[in-house]
C-alpha positions, 0 to 999 in steps of 0.5 A: 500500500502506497501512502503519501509523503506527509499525512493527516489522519482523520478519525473514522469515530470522532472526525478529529484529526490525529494531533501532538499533544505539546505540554511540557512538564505535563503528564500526557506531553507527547501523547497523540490525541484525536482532537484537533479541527485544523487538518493544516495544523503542524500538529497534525502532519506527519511524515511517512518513511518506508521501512528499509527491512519491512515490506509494506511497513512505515514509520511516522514522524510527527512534523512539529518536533521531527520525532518519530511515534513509538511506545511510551515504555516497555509495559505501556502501549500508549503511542508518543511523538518521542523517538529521536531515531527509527527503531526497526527491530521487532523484538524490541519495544522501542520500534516504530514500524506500523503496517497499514491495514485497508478498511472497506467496511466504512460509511465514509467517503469511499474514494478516501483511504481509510486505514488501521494502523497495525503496531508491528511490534506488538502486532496490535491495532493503534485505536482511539482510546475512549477512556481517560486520557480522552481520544488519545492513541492506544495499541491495546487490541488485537482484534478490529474495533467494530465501532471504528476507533482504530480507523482513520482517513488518510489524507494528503497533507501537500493537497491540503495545504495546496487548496487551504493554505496557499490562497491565505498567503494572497491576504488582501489580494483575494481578488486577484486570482480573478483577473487571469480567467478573463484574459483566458476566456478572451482571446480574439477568437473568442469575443468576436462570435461573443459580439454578434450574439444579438444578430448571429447571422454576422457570424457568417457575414465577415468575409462580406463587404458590408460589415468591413465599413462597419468595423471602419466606422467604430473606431471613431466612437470610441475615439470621441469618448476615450474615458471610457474604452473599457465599455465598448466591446472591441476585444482589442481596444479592451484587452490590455485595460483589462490585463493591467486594472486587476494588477493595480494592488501589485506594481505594473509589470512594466514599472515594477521595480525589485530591491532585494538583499541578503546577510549570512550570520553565525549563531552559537545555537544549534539549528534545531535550537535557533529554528525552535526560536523563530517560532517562539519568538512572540515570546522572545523578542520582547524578552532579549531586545525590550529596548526595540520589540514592545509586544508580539500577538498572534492574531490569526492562527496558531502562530506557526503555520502559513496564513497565521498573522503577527502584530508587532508592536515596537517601543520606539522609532518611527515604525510604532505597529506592522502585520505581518503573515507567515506566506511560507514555512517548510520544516524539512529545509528550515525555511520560512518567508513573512509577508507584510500586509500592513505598517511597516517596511510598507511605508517604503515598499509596494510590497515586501517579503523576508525570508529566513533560512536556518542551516546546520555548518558544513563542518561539526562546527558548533552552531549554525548559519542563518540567512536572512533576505528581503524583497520589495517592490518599487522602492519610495527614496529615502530608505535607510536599507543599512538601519534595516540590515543592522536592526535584524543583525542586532535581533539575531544576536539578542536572540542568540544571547538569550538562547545561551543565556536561557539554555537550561530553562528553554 
């Protein structure tokens, strides 16, 4: 059976998705619970890697800490995100090998994949458990559960993300996906048998004489009255109207100007550890540089996922608030692009986009290099890009610091 790379599962009994448990210094950290309702939650992605030794087996990561599901304890079957590495040796209780199963016997959608999860080791079926911990996954019985607790829908995560989340990253431009199906319906072909719908018998007449006066005698029109080109029919006098107004909210292609610019900085932290912090920093900022960051809110979302939105409100300079959304992360290469969408680097940009990417040293150098870039659009005079590029470098620092400094508590 051929499951997708990342995967969100489904709950054939509750319709919850299966998701992390995250609470640090609380009994059930770790735990998998069928309770979350964002299926694009990073809580609820995982990735599925094949097993090397075990035909039609898998292993599952869970995306938000890159750990692999497993056993709680030798004597407990509960399953936790809390395996450092893959473990495929059968006798013992460590391993993370899981078999799916097919189901056929559901209610559900049947063009979806419902699957149990059968728990190689132990060869038992990994089930919602309706018992206290509520909802959480249990591999507790060798039989199929008749009531479907062990059955979920699996669900690709890349497609999900495709039809949710990538349109969030447009923000104010929701209108803008509209524009390109007119050009598509428009074509010269197209429009002319749209004019003539009134009288269809033109439609046979362009090759007489008669109408070829008539084409002649339009263009006058609409010379005499050329604030208003975008009524009159003629696809040629209207098409390239058309093609530029919906552009408007971005530059024109043809007066569109890109300013970009990037810095490499060498941070003692780790990767995993400094890629944790961007993550974490409504927390940190205001904590390691208060002189600068007055307060970080999450104001939509869960605060790390495409289309969550930030407000950041500085304690002095000239910039007092910005919004910005998170436009694109992918864990795999530590990389994550904010896009403004108010205040801000807005005052001096059309539009403007950072990007930062965390990577581990070439060599077992310890720490890591952090990248940060930046490109906006038709950039207004006067802009001081050197204060911008020494402010991030001044944040990278006192988030570097603080991590060194806080090690043993965060």
């Amino acid at each position: 059976m051929k499951l997708p790379k990342y995967v969100v599962l489904k709950s054939m009994y509750n319709n919850k998705y299966l998701s992390y448990r995250d609470e640090p210094g609380k009994e059930h950290d770790g735990f998998l619970q069928f309770s979350e309702d964002d299926p694009t939650s990073l809580y609820s992605k995982f990735e599925v890697k094949m097993s090397t030794s075990e035909k039609g087996s898998f292993h599952l990561m869970c995306s938000f800490n890159d750990k692999y599901l497993v056993r709680k304890s030798s004597s407990e079957n509960w399953i936790r995100g809390s395996s450092n590495q893959s473990e495929e040796d059968k006798s013992k209780w460590s391993c993370t090998l899981f078999k799916p199963v097919l189901v056929t016997d559901h209610n559900g959608d049947q063009k979806s994949m419902v699957v149990r999860f059968l728990h190689v080791q132990l060869n038992h079926y990994a089930c919602l458990f309706k018992g206290d911990p509520k909802d959480c996954l249990y591999a507790g019985w060798s039989s199929p559960n008749k009531e479907l607790c062990d059955a979920c829908s699996v669900i690709d995560w890349e497609s999900l993300h495709d039809t949710r989340v990538i349109p969030k990253r447009f923000g104010d431009s929701s209108k803008k996906p509209m524009p390109p199906t007119k050009p598509n319906p428009v074509p010269e072909k197209k429009q002319d048998p749209l004019k003539p719908k009134p009288v269809q018998e033109k439609k046979q007449d362009p090759p007489k004489p008669k109408p070829v006066p008539e084409m002649k005698q339009t263009p006058p029109k609409l010379k005499s009255v050329p604030e208003n080109t975008q009524d009159p029919p003629n696809p040629k006098a209207v098409v390239p109207e058309k093609k530029q107004d919906p552009l408007k909210p971005k530059p024109s292609p043809g007066k569109e100007t890109v300013e970009s610019d990037q810095l490499d900085f060498n941070v003692i932290s780790s990767a995993d550890k400094f890629w944790g912090a961007v993550f974490a920093f409504t927390k940190i900022l205001p904590k390691a540089l208060p002189q600068t960051y007055k307060s970080i809110k999450i104001m939509r979302g869960d605060g790390f996922s495409q289309g969550s939105i930030h407000e950041i409100s500085f304690t002095q300079g000239d910039v007092e608030k910005l919004e910005e959304k998170i436009a694109y992360v992918d864990h795999e290469t530590k990389t994550i692009t904010w896009s403004l969408i108010q205040g801000g680097m807005l005052t001096h940009y059309e539009t403007f986009k950072i990007t930062i990417t965390v990577s581990p040293k070439k060599r077992r150098d310890r720490g890591c290099r952090v990248n940060w870039s930046y490109v906006g659009t038709n950039p207004k005079p006067g802009f001081d890009k050197d204060g911008l590029m020494k402010l991030f470098q001044k944040t990278f620092e006192a988030v570097d610091d603080y991590l060194e400094a806080n090690e043993a508590r965060d």
